[in-house]
Biopython code that builds the backbone (N, CA, C, O; Angstrom):
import numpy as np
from Bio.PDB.StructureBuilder import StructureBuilder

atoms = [
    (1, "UNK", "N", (0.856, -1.172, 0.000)),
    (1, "UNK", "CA", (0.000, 0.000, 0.000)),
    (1, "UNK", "C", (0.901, 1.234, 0.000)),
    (1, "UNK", "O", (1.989, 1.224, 0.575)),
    (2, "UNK", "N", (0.430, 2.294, -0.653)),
    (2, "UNK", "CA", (1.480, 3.334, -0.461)),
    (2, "UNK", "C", (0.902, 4.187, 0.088)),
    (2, "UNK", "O", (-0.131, 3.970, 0.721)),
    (3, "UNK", "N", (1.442, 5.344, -0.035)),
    (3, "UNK", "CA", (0.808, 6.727, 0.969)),
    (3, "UNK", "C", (-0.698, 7.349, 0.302)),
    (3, "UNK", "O", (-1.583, 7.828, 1.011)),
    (4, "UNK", "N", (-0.749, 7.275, -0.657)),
    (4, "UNK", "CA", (-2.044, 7.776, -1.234)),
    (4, "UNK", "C", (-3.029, 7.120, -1.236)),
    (4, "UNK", "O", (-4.074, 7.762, -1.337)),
    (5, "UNK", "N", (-3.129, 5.721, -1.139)),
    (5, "UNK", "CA", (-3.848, 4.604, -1.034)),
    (5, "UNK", "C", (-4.421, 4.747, 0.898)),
    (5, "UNK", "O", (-5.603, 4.645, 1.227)),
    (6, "UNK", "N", (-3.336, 4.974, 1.844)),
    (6, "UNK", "CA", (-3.571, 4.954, 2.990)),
    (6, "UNK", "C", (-4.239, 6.560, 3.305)),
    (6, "UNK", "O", (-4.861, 6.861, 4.325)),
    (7, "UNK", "N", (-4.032, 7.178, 2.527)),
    (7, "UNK", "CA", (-4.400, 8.613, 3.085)),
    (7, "UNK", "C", (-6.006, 8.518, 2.518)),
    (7, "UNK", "O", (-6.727, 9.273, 3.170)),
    (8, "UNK", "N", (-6.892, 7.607, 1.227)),
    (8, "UNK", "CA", (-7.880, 8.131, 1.215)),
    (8, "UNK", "C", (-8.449, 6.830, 2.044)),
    (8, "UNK", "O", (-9.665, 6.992, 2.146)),
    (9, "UNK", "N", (-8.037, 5.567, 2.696)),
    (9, "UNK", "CA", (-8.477, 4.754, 3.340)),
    (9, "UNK", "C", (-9.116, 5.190, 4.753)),
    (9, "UNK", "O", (-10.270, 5.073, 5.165)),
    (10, "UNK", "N", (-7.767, 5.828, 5.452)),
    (10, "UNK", "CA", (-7.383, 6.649, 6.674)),
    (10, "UNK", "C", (-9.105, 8.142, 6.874)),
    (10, "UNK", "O", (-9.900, 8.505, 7.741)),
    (11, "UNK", "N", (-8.812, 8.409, 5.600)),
    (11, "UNK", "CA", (-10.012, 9.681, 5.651)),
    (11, "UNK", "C", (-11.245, 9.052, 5.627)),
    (11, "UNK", "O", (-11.998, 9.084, 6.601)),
    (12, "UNK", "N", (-11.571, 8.354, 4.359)),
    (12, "UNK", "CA", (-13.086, 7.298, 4.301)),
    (12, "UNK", "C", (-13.165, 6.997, 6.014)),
    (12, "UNK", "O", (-14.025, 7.700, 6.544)),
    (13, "UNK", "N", (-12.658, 6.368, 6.672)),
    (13, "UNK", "CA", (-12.588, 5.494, 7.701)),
    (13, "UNK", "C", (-12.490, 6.709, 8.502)),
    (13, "UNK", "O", (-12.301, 6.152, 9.584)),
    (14, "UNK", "N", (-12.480, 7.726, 8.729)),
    (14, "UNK", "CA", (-12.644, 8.869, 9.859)),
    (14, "UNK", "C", (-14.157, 9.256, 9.387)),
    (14, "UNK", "O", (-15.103, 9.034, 10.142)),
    (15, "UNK", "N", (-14.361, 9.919, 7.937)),
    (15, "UNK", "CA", (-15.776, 9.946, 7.412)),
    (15, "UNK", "C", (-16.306, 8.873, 8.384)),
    (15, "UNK", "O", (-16.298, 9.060, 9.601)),
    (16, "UNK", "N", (-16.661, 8.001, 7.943)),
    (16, "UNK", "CA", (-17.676, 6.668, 8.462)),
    (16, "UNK", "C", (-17.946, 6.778, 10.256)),
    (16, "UNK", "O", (-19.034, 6.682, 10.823)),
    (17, "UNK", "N", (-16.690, 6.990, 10.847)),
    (17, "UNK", "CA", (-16.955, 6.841, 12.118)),
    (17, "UNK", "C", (-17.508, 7.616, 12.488)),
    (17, "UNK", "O", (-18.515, 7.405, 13.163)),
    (18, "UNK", "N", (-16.943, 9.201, 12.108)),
    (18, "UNK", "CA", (-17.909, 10.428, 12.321)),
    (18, "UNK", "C", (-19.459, 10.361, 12.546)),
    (18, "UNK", "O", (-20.201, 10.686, 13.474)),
    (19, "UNK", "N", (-19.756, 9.432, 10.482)),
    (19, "UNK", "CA", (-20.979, 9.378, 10.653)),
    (19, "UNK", "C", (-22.193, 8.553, 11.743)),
    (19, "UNK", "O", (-23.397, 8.758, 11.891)),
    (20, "UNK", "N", (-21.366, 7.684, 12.306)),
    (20, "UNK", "CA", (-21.970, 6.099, 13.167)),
    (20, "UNK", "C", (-21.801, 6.914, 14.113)),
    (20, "UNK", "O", (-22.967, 6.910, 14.509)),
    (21, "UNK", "N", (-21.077, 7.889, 15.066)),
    (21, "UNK", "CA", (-20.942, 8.412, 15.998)),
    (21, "UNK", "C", (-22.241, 9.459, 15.966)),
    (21, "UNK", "O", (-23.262, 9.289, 16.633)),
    (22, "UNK", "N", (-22.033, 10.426, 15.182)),
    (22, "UNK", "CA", (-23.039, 11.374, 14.725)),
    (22, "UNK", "C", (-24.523, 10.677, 15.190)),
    (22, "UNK", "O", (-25.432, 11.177, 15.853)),
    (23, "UNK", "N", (-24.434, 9.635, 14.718)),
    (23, "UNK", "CA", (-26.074, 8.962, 14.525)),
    (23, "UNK", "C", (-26.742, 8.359, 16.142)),
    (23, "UNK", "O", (-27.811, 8.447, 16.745)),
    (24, "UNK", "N", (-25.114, 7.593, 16.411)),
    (24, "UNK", "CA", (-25.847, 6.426, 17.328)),
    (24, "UNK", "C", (-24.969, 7.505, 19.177)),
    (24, "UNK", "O", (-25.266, 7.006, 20.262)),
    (25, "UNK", "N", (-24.482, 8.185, 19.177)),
    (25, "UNK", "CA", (-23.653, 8.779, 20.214)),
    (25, "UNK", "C", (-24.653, 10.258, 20.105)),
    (25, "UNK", "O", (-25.815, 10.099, 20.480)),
    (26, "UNK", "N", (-24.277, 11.632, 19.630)),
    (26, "UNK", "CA", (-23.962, 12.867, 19.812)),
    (26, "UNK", "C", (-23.749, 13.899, 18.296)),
    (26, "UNK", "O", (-22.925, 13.970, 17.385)),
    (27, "UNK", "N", (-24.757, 14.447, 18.604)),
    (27, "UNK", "CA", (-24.775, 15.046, 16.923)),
    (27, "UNK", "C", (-23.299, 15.964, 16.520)),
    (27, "UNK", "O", (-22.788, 16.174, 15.420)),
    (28, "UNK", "N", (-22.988, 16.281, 17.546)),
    (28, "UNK", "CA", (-21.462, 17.241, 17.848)),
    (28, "UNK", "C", (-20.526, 16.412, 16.695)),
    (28, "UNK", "O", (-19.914, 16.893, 15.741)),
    (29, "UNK", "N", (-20.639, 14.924, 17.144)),
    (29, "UNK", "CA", (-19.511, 14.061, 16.315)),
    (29, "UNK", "C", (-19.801, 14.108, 14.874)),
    (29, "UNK", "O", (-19.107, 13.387, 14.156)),
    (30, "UNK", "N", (-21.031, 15.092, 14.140)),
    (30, "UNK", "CA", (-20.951, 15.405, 13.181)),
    (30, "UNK", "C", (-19.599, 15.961, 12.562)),
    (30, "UNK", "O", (-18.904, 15.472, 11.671)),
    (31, "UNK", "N", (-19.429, 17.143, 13.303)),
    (31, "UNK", "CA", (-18.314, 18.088, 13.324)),
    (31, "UNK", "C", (-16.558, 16.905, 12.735)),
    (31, "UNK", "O", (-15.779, 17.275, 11.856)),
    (32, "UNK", "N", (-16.465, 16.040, 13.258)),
    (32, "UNK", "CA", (-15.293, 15.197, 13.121)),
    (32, "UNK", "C", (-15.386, 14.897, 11.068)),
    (32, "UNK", "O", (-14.445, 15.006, 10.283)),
    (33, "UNK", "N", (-16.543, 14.597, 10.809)),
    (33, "UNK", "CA", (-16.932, 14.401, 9.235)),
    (33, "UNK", "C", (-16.227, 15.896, 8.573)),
    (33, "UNK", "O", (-15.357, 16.062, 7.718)),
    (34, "UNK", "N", (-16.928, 16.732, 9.283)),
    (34, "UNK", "CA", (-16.581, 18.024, 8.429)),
    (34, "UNK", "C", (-15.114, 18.535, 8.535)),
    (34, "UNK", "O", (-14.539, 19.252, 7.716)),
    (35, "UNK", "N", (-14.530, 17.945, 9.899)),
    (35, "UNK", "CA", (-13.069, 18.158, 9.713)),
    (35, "UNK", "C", (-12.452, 17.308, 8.868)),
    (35, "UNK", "O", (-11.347, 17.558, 8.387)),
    (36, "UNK", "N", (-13.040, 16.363, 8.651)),
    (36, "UNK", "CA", (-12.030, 15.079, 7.854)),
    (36, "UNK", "C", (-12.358, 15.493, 6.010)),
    (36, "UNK", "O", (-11.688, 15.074, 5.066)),
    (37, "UNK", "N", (-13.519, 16.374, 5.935)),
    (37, "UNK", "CA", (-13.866, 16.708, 4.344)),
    (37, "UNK", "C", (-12.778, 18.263, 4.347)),
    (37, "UNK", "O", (-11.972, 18.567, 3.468)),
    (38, "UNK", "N", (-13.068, 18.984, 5.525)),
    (38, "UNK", "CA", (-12.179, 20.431, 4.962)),
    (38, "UNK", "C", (-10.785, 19.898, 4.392)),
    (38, "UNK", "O", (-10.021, 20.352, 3.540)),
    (39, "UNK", "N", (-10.750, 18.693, 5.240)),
    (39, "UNK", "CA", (-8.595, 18.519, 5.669)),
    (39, "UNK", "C", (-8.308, 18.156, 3.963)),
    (39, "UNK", "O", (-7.389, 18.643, 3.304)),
    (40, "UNK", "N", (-9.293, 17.227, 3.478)),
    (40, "UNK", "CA", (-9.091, 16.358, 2.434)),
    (40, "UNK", "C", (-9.548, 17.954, 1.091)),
    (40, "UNK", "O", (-8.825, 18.226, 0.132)),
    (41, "UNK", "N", (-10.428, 18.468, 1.326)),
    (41, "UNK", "CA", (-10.342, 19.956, 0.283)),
    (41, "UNK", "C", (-9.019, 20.670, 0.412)),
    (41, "UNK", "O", (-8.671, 20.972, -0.730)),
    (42, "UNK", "N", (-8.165, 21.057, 1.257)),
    (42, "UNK", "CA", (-7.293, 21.883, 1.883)),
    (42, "UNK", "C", (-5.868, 20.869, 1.102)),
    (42, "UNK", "O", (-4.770, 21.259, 0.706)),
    (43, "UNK", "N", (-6.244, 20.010, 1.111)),
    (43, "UNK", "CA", (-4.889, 18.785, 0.953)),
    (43, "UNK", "C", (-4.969, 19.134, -0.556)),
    (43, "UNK", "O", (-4.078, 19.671, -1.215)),
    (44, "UNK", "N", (-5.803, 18.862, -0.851)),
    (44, "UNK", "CA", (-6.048, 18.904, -2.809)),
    (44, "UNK", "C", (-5.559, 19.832, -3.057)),
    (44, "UNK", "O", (-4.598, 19.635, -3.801)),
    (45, "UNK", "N", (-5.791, 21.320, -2.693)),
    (45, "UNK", "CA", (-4.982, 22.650, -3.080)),
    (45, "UNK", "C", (-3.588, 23.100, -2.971)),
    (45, "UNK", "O", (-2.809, 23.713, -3.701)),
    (46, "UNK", "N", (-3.545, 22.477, -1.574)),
    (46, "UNK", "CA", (-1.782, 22.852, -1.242)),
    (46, "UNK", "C", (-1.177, 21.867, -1.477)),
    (46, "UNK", "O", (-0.154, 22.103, -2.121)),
    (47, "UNK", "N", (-1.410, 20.392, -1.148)),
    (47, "UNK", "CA", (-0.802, 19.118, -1.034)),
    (47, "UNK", "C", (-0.072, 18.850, 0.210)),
    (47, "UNK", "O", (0.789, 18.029, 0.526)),
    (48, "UNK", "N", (-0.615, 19.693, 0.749)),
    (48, "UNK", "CA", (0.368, 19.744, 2.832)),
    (48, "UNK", "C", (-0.950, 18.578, 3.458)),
    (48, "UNK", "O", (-1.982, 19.214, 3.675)),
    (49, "UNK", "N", (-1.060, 17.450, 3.691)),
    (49, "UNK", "CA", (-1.411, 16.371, 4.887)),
    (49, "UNK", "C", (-1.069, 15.911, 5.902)),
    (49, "UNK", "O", (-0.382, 14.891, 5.861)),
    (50, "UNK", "N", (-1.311, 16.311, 6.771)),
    (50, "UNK", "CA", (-0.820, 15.476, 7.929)),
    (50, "UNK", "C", (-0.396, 13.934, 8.288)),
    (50, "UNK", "O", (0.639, 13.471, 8.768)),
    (51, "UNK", "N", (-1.831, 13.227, 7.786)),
    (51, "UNK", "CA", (-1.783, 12.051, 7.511)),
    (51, "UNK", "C", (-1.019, 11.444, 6.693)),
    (51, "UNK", "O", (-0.658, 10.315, 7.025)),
    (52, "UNK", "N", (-0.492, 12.065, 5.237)),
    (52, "UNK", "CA", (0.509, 11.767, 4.763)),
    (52, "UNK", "C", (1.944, 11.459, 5.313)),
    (52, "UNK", "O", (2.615, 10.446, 5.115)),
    (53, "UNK", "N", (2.323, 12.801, 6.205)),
    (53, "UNK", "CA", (3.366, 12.667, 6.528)),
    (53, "UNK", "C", (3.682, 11.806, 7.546)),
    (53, "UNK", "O", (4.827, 11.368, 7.657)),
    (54, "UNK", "N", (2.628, 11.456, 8.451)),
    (54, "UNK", "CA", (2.380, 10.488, 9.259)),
    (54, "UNK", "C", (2.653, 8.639, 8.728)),
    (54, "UNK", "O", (3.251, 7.687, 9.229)),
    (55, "UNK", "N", (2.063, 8.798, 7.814)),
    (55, "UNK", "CA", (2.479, 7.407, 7.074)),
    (55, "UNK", "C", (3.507, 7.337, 6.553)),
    (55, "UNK", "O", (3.964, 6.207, 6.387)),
    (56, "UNK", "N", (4.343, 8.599, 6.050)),
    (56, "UNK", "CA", (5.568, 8.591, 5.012)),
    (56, "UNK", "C", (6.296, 8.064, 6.665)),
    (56, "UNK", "O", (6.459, 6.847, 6.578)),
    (57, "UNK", "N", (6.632, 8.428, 7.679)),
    (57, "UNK", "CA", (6.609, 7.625, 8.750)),
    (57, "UNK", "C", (6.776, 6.458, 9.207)),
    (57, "UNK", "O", (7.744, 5.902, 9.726)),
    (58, "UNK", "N", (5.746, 6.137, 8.969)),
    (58, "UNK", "CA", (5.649, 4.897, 8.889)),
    (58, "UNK", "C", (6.079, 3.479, 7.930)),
    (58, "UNK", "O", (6.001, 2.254, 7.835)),
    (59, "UNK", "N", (6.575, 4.718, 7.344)),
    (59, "UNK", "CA", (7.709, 3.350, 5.989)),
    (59, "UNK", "C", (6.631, 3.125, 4.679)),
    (59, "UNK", "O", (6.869, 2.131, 3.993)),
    (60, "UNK", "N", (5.522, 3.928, 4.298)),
    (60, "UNK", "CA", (4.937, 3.574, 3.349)),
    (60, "UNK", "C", (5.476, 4.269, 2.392)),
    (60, "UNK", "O", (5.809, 5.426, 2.646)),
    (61, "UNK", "N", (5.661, 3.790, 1.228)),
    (61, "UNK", "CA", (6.250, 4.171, -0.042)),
    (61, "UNK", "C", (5.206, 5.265, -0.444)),
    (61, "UNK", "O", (4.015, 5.087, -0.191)),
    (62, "UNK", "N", (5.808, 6.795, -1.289)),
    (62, "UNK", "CA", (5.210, 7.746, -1.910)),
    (62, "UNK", "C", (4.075, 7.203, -2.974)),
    (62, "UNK", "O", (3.815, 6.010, -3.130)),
    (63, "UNK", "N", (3.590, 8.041, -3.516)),
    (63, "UNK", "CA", (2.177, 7.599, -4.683)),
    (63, "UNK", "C", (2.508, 8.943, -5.512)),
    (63, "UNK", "O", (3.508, 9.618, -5.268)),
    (64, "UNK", "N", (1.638, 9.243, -6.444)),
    (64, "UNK", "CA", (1.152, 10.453, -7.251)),
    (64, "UNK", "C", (1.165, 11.760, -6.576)),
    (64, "UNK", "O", (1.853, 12.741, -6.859)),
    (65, "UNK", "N", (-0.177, 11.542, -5.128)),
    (65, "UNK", "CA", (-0.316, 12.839, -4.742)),
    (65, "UNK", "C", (0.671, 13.313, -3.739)),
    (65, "UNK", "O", (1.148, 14.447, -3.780)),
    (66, "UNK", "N", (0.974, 12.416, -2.826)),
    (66, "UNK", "CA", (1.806, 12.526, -1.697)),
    (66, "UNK", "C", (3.350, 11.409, -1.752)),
    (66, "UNK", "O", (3.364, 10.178, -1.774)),
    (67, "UNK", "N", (4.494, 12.341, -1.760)),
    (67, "UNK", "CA", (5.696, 11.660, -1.795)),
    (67, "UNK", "C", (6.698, 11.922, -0.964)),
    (67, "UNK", "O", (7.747, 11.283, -1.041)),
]
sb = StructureBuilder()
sb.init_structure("model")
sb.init_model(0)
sb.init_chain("A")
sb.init_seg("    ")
for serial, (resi, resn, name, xyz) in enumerate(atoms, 1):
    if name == "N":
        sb.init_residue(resn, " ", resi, " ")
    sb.init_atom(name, np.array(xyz, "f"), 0.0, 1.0, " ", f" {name:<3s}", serial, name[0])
structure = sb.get_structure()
């Protein structure tokens, strides 16, 4: 898996929990969805991720968007 593969896995999988939290917990945990959509708009423009660099870290090989 490389870094671009883990960065939209990593986001889907924050999406989702957000949403199951949102539903079955506290509408607040909406808010976690909308941070995980700004981060992923914000990433597309500049190409600065956190999560990227977090995995480059972690020994995962570069991709297209993140290297």
């Amino acid at each position: 898996m490389n870094i671009d593969k883990a960065v939209v896995a990593f986001a889907g999988s924050v999406v989702l929990l957000g949403l199951a939290l949102g539903t079955y917990i506290n509408a607040y945990w909406y808010l976690l969805t909308a941070f995980a959509g700004l981060n992923m708009v914000q990433a597309s423009f500049t190409g600065f991720c956190p999560a990227a660099m977090v995995f480059k870290r972690l020994g995962l090989r570069g991709g297209c968007a993140f290297s």
